[in-house]
TORGU-986609 format. One record per residue: residue in one letter; x, y negated, z of N, C-alpha, C in turn. Coordinates in steps of 0.02 Angstrom, whole numbers, plus 32768, in hexadecimal, padded with zeros to 4 digits. Layout:
REM residues N
AXYZXYZXYZ ...
REM end
This chain:
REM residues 254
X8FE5E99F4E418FD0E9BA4DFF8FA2E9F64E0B X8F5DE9F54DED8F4CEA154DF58F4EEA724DC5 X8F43EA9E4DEA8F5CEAF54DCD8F2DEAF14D7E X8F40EB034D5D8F27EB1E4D278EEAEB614D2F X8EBDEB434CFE8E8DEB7F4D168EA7EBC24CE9 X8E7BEC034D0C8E7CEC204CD98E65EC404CA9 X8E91EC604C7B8E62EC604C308E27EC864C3F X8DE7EC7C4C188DA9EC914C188DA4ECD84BFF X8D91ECFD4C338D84ED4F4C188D3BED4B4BDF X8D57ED974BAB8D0BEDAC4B908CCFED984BAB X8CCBED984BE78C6FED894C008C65ED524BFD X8C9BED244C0D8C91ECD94C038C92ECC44BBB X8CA5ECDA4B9E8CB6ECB14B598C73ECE04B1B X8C55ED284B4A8C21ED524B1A8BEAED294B0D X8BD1ED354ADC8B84ED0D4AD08B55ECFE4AED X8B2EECDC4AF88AEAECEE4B318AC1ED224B03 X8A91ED194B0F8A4EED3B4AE08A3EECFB4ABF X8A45ECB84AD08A34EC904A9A8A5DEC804A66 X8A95EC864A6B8AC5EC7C4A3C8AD4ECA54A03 X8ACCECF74A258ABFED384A018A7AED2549C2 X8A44ED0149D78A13ECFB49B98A0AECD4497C X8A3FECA449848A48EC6F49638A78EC99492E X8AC6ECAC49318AF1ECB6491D8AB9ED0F48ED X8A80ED1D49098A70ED4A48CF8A84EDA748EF X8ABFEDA7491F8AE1EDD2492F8B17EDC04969 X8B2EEDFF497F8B76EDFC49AE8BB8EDC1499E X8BCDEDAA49A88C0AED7949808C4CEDA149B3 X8C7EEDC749798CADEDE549878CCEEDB6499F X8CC3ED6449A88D0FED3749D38D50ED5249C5 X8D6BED6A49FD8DB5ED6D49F48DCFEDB249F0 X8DF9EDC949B98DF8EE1749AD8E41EE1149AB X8E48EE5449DE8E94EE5F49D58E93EEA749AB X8EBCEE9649758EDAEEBE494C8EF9EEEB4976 X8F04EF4049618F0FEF6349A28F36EF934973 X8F68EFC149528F8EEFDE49338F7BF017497A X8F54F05849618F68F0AA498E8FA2F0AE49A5 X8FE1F0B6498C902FF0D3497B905AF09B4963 X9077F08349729096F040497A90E0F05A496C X90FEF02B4939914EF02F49309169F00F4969 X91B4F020496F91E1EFFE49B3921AEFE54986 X9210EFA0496E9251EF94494B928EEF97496B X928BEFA949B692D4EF8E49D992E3EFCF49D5 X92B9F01D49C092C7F05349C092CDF0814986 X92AEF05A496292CCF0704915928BF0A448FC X925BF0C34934922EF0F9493291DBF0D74948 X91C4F0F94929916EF0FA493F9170F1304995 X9130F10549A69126F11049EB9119F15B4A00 X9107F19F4A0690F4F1D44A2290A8F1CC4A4B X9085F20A4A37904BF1FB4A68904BF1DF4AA6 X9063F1F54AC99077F1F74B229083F1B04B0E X90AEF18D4B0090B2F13F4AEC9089F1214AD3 X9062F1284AA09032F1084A928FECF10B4AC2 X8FF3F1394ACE8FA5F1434B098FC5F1154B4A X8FFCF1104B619018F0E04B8C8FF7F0A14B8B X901CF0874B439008F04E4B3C8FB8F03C4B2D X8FB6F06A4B1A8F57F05F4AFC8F2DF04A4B53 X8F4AF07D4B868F14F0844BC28F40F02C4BDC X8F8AF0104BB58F88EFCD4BF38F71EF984BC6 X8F7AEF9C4B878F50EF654B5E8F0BEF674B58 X8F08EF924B488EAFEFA44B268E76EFBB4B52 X8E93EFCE4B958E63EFC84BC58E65EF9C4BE2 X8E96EF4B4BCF8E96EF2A4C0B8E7CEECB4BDC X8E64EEED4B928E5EEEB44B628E41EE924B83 X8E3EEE3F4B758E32EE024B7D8DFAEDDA4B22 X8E01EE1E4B078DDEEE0B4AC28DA7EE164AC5 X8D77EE104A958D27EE204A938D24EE554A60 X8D4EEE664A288D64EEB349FF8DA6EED54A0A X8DA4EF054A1A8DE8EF394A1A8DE0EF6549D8 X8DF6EF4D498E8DFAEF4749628E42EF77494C X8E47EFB549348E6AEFF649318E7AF00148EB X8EBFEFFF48D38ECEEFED488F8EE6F040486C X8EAAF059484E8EB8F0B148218EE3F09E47E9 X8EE7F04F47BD8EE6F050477F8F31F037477A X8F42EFF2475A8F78EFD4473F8FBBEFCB4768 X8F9EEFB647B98FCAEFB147E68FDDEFED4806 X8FB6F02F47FC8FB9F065482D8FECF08647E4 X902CF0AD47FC905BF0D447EB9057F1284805 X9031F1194843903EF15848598FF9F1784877 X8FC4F17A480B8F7FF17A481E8F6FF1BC4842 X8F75F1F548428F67F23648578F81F24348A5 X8FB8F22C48C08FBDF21F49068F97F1EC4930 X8F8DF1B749038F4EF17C49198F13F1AC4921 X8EFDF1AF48F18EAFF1D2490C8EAEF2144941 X8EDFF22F493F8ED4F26549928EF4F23149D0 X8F17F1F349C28F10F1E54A188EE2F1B04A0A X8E9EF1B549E78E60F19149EC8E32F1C24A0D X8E46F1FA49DF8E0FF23749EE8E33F2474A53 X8E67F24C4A3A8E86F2474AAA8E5FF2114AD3 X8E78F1CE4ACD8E75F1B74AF38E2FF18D4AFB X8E00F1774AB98DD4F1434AA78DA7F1614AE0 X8D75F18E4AEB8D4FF1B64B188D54F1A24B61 X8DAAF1A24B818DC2F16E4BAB8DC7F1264BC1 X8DAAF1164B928DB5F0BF4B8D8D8AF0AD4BB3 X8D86F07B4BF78D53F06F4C108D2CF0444BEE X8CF3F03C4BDF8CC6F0134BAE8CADEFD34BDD X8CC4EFB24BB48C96EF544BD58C66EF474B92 X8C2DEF3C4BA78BF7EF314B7C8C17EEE44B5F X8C4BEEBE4B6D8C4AEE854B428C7AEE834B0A X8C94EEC04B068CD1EEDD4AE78CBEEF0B4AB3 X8CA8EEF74A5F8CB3EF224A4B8CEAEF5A4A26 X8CDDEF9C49FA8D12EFCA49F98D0DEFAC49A0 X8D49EFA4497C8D39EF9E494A8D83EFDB4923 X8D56F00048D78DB0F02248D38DA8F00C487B X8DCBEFFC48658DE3EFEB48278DFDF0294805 X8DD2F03B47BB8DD2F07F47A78DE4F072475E X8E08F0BA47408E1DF09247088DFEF09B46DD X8E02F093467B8DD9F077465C8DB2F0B44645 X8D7AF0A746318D39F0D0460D8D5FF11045DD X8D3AF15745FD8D4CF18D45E78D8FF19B45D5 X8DA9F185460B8E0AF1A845E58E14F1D84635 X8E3EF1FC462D8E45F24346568E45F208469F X8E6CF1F446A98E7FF1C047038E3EF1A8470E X8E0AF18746DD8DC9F18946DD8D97F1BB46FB X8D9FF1F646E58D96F22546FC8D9DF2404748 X8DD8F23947618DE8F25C47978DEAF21F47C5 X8DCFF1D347BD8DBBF1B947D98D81F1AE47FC X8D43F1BB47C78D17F1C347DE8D03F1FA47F1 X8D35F24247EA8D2CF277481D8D2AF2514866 X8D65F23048738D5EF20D48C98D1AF1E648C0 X8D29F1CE489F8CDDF1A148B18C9BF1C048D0 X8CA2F20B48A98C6BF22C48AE8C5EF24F48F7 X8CADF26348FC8CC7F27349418CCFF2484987 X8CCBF206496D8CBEF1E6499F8C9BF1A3499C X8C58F1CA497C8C26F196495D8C04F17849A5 X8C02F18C49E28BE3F1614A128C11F1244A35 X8C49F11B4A288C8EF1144A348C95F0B34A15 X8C84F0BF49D28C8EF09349928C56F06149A7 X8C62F01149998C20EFF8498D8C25EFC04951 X8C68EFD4492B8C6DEFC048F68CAFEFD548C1 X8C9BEFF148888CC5F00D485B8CDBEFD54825 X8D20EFBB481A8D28EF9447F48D26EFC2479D X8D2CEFAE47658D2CEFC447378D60EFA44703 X8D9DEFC846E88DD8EF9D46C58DC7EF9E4685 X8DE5EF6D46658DD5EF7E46298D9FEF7B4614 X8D5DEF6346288D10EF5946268D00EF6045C5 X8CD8EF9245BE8CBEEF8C45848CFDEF804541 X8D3AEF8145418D71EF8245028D5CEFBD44E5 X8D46EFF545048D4DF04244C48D05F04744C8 X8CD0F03F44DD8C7EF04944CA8C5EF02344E5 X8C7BEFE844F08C39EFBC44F18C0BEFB0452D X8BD9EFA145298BBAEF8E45768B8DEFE3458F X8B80F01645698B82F05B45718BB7F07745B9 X8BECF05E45B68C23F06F45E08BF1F05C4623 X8BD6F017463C8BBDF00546648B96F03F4670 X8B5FF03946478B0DF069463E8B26F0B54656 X8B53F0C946408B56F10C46618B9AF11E469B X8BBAF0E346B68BCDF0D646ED8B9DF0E24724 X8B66F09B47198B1EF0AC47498AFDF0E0475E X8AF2F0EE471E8AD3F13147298AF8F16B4757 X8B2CF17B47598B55F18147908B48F17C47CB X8B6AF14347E18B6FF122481B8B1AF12B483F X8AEDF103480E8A9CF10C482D8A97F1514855 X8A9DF178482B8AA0F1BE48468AD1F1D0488B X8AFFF1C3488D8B27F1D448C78B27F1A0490F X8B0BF15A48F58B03F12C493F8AE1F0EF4910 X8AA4F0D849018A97F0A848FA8AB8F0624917 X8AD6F06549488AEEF01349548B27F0054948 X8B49F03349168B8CF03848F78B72EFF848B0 X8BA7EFB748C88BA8EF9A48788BC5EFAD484F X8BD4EF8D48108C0AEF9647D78C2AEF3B47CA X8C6CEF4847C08C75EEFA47CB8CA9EEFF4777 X8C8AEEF747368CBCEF0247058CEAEEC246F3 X8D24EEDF46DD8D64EEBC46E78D65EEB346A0 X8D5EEE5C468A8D68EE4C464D8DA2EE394642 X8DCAEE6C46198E27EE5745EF8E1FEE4945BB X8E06EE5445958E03EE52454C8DC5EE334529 X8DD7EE0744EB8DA8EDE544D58D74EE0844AB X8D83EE5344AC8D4CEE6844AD8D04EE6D44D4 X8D14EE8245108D06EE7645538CD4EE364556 X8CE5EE0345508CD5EDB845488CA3EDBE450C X8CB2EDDA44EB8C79EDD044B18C37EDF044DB X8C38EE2744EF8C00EE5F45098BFDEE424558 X8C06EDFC456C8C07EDF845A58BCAEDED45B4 X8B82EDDA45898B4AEDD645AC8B26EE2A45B2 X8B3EEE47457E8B2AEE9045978B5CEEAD45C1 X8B74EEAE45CC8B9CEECB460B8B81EEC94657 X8B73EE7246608B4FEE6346908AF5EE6D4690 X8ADEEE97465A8AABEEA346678A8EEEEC469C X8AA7EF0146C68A9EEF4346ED8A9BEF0A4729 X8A49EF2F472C8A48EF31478B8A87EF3847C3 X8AB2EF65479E8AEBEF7E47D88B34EF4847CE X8B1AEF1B479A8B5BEEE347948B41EEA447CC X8B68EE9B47F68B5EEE6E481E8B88EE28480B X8BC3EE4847F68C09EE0647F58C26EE1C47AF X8C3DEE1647928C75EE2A47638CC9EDEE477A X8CF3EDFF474A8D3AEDFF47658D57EDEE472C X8D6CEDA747378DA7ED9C46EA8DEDEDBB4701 X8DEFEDE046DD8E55EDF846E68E65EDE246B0 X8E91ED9946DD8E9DED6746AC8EF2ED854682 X8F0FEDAE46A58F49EDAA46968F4FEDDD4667 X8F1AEE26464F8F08EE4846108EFFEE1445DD X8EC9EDFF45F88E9BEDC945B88ED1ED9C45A2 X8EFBED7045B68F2BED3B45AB8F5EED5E457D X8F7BED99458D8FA7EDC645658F8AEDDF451D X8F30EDF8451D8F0BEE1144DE8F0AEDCA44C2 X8F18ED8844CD8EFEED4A449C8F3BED34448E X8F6FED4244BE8FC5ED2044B98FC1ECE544CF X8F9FECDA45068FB1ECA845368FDEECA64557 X8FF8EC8445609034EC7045AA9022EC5045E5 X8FFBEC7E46188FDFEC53465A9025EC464677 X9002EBFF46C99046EC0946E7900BEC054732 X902CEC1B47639008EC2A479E8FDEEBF547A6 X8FF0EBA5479E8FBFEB7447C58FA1EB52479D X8F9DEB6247528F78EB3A47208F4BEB864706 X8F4CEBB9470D8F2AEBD246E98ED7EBD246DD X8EC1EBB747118E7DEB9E47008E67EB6746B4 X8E8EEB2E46C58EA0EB0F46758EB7EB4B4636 X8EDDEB6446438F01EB7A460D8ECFEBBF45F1 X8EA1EBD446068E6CEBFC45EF8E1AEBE0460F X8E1EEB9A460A8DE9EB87461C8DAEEB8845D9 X8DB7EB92459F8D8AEB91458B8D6BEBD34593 X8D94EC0E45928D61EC5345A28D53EC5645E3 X8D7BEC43461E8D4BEC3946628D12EC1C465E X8D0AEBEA46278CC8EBD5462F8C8AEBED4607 X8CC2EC1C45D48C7BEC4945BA8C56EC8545EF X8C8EEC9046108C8EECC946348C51ECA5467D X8C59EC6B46908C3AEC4A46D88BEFEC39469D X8BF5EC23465C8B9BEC1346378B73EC55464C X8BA7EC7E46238B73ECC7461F8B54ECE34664 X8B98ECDB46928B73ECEE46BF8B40ECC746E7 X8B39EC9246FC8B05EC5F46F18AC8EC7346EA X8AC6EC8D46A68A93EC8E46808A7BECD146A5 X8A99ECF446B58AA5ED3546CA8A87ED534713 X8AB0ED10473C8AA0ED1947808ABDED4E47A7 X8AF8ED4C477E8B2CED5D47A48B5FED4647D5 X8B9DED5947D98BD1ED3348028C0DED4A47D2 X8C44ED1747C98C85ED2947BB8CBBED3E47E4 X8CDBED5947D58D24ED5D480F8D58ED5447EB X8D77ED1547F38DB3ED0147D88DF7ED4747D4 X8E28ED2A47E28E7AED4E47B78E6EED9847E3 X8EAFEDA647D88EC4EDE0480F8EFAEDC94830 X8F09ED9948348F40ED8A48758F40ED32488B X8F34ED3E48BF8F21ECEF48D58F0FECB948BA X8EDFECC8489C8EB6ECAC48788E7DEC90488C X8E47EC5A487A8E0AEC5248898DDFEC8B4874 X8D8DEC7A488E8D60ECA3487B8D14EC8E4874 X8CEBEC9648618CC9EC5F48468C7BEC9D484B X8C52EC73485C8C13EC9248668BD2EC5F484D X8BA8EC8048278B6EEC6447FA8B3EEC8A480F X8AFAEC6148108ADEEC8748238A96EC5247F0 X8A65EC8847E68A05EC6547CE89FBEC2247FD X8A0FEC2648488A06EBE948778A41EBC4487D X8A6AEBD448778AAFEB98488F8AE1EB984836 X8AEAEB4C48488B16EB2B48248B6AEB224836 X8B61EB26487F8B9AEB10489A8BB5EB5648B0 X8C04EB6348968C3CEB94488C8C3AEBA448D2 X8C59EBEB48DB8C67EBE6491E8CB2EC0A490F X8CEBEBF549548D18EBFA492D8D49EC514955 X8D5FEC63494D8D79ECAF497A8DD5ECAA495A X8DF1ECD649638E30ECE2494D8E33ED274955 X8E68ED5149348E81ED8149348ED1ED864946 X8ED4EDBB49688F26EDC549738F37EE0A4982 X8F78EE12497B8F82EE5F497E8FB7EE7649D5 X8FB7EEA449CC8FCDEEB94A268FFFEEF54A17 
REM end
């Protein structure tokens, strides 16, 4: 019998330059969801710096993903200790050019908003992509427009990747994706499914909100963008002005 090979690192599985060309942009592939400060259910307590920077230098310097994708918003509990062992340890991180940094920030002008994109600002060479929650629900595709303006200023090759929950969101989804600095946008299927009163279940949910996935895959189309499916092991889906054909990534958390 012959050994099993083994699994394909980032460099093997990263884009060429022709594929990049085609696809319009970078294709985030496979993103591990990454929580700063991590609960210990067998301990009843959230992790301590010294612990979390532990684990950060044996997971997150040692990813096998193409995004290390850093959760400020829904999943993060323990936002204000998260962002100082980013501001600690991120600076440390040895950088592989096939690996990008992505951090998920929470929604447009509310205070955590705020003191998010203080880090951002703080460790704007750091970032090479800021997710956005909540995309456009309290002002609209503006939220984008003066996001950019931002970011342009502090590192141009910083994207914005906005996270459509709400069928608001979906309505303003061709302005949303109108900024130079939107490369991909992001269905968070499991907001959006809750704002309409859907009932997904892990292995049908593509059916079961397929008609707005497919508003969401037209526009962008039209757009020339890329999608990124769920937030947890999920597909992911990329469109581009030249290609028809999906390309597919997953997400998972660590």
């Amino acid at each position: 019998m012959s050994a099993l090979a083994p699994p394909p690192t980032p460099a093997a599985l990263a884009p060429s330059a022709g594929s990049v060309d085609i696809l319009g942009d970078y294709w985030p592939g496979i993103q591990i969801y990454y929580p700063p400060v991590k609960y210990a259910p067998s301990l009843g307590i959230y992790e301590d710096l010294d612990q979390a920077a532990q684990r950060f230098r044996k997971h997150g310097w040692n990813t096998t993903a193409h995004t290390l994708l850093f959760d400020l918003e829904d999943g993060c509990r323990q936002k204000e200790m998260s962002r100082e062992l980013l501001r600690r340890e991120l600076p440390n991180l040895p950088r592989k050019k096939e690996v990008q940094i992505a951090v998920r920030i929470n929604p447009f002008r509310t205070e955590e908003y705020e003191r998010d994109l203080q880090l951002v600002r703080d460790l704007a060479s750091f970032f090479d992509v800021v997710m956005l929650a909540k995309a456009g629900e309290a002002y609209g595709a503006p939220e984008i427009r003066d996001l950019s303006a931002v970011l342009v200023g502090l590192n141009h090759r910083i994207t914005i990747q906005p996270i459509i929950e709400h069928p608001k969101s979906l309505k303003i989804c061709p302005d949303l994706m109108q900024y130079a600095t939107v490369k991909h946008v992001v269905f968070g299927i499991h907001d959006f499914s809750k704002a309409m009163g859907i009932h997904i279940t892990p292995r049908n949910w593509m059916e079961e909100l397929k008609f707005y996935l497919h508003d969401i895959l037209f526009e962008a189309r039209i757009a020339g963008k890329g999608v990124i499916g769920a937030a947890t092991r999920n597909r992911a889906w990329s469109t581009s002005t030249r290609s028809r054909r999906p390309r597919w990534g997953c997400r998972a958390s660590r």
